[in-house]
VEXDREN-2710 file (C-alpha; in Angstrom, 1 decimal):
% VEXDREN-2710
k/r/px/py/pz
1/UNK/0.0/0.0/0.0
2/UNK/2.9/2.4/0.9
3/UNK/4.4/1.7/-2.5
4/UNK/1.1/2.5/-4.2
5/UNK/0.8/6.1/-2.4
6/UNK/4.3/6.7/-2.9
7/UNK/3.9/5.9/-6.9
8/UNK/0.6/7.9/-7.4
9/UNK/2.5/10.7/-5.4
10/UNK/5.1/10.8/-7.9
11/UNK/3.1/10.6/-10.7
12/UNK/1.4/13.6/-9.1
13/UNK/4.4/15.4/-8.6
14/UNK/5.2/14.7/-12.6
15/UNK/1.9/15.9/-13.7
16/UNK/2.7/19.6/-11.6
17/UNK/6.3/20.0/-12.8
18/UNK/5.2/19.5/-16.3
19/UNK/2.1/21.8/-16.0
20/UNK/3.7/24.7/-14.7
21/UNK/7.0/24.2/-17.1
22/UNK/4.6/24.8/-19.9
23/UNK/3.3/27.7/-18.3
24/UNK/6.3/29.3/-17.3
25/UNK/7.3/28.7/-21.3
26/UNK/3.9/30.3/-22.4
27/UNK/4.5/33.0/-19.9
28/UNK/8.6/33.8/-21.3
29/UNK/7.4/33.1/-24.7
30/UNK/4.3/35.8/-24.0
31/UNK/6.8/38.3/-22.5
32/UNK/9.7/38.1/-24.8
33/UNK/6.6/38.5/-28.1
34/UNK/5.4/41.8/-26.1
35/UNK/8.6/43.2/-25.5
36/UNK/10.0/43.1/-29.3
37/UNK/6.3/44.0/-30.7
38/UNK/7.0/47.2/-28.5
39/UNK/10.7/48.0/-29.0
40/UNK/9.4/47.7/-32.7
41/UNK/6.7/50.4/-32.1
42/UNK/8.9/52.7/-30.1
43/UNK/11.7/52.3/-32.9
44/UNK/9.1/53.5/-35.5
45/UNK/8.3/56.0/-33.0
46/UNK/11.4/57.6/-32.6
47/UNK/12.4/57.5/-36.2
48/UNK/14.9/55.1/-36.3
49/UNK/13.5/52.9/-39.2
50/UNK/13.9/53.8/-42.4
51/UNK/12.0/52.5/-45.8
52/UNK/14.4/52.2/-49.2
53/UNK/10.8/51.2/-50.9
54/UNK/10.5/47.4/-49.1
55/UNK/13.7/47.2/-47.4
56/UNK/13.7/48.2/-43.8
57/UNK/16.9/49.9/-41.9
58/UNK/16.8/50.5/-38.0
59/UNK/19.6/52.7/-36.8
60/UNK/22.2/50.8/-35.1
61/UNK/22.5/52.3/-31.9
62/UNK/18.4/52.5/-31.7
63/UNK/18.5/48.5/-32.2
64/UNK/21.2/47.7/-29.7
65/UNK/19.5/50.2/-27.2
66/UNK/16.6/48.2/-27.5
67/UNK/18.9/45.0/-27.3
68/UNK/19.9/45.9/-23.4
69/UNK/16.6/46.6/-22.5
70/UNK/15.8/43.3/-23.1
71/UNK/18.5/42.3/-21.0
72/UNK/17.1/44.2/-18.9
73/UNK/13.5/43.9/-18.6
74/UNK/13.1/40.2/-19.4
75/UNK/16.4/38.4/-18.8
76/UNK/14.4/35.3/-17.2
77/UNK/12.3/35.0/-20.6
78/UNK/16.1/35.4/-22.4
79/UNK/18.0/33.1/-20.2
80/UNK/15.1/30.4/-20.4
81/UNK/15.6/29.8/-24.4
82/UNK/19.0/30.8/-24.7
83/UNK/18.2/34.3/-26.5
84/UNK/21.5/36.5/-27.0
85/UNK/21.4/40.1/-27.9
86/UNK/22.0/39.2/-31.8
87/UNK/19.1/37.2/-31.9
88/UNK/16.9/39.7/-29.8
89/UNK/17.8/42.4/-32.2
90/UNK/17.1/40.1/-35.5
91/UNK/13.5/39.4/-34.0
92/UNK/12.9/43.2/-33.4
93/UNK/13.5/43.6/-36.9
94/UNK/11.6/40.6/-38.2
95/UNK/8.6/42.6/-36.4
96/UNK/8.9/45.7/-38.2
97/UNK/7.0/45.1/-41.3
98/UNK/3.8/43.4/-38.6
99/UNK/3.7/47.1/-37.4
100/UNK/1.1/48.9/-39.4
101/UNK/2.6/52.0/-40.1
102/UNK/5.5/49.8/-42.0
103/UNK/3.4/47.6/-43.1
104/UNK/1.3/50.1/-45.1
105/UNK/4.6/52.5/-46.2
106/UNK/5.6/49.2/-47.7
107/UNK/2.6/48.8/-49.7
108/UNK/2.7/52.0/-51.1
109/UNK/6.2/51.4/-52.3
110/UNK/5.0/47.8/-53.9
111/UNK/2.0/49.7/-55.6
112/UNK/4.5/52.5/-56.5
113/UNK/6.8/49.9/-58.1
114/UNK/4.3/48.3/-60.0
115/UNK/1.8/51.0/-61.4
116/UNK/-1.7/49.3/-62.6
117/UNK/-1.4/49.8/-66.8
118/UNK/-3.9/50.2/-69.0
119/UNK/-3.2/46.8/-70.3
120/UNK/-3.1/45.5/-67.0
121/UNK/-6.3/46.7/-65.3
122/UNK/-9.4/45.3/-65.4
123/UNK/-12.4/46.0/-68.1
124/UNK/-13.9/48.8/-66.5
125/UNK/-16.9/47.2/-68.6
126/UNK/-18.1/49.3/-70.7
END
């Protein structure tokens, strides 16, 4: 009987670690997903991202500032996958052109590049 409570209390035990593991990853993966969506809005912001029609540039020294913050604000979240600088700085980026104001300057640029023709637009049906 004492074997029997023993096993279903490790079992138990099991079930817990690997419930609040998987929260604590949702919880680092939900931090480290607001912090870059928010770096990438301040960057905007602040003017540090430039548009050369679809190709986005962030200032250096804008992107590396952002960089330590992370360190900063969510080293737990960076620590837990293993998440240098580098790689904090690449997903900042990769963010940009989710944020609507890029996003929509780089549509314009795509519809700039490739005027509608007269050949190329639709019967207005007449």
């Amino acid at each position: 009987m004492t074997a029997l409570i023993a096993g279903l209390f490790g079992w138990v035990a099991i079930v817990v670690k690997n419930k609040f593991n998987i929260d604590i990853e949702a919880k680092h993966r939900e931090a480290i997903t607001a912090f870059v969506q928010r770096q990438a809005s301040s960057l905007i912001a602040m003017g540090a991202v430039k548009l050369d029609g679809i190709k986005v540039e962030v200032q250096n020294a804008a992107l590396a500032d952002a960089a330590n913050k992370a360190l900063a604000a969510i080293p737990d979240a960076l620590k837990f996958f293993g998440i240098t600088p580098a790689s904090i700085q690449q997903r900042i980026i990769d963010m940009l052109p989710k944020e609507p104001a890029v996003a929509q300057a780089q549509a314009v640029a795509i519809d700039v590049a490739k005027p509608v023709t007269p050949s190329t637009a639709a019967p207005s049906g007449t």
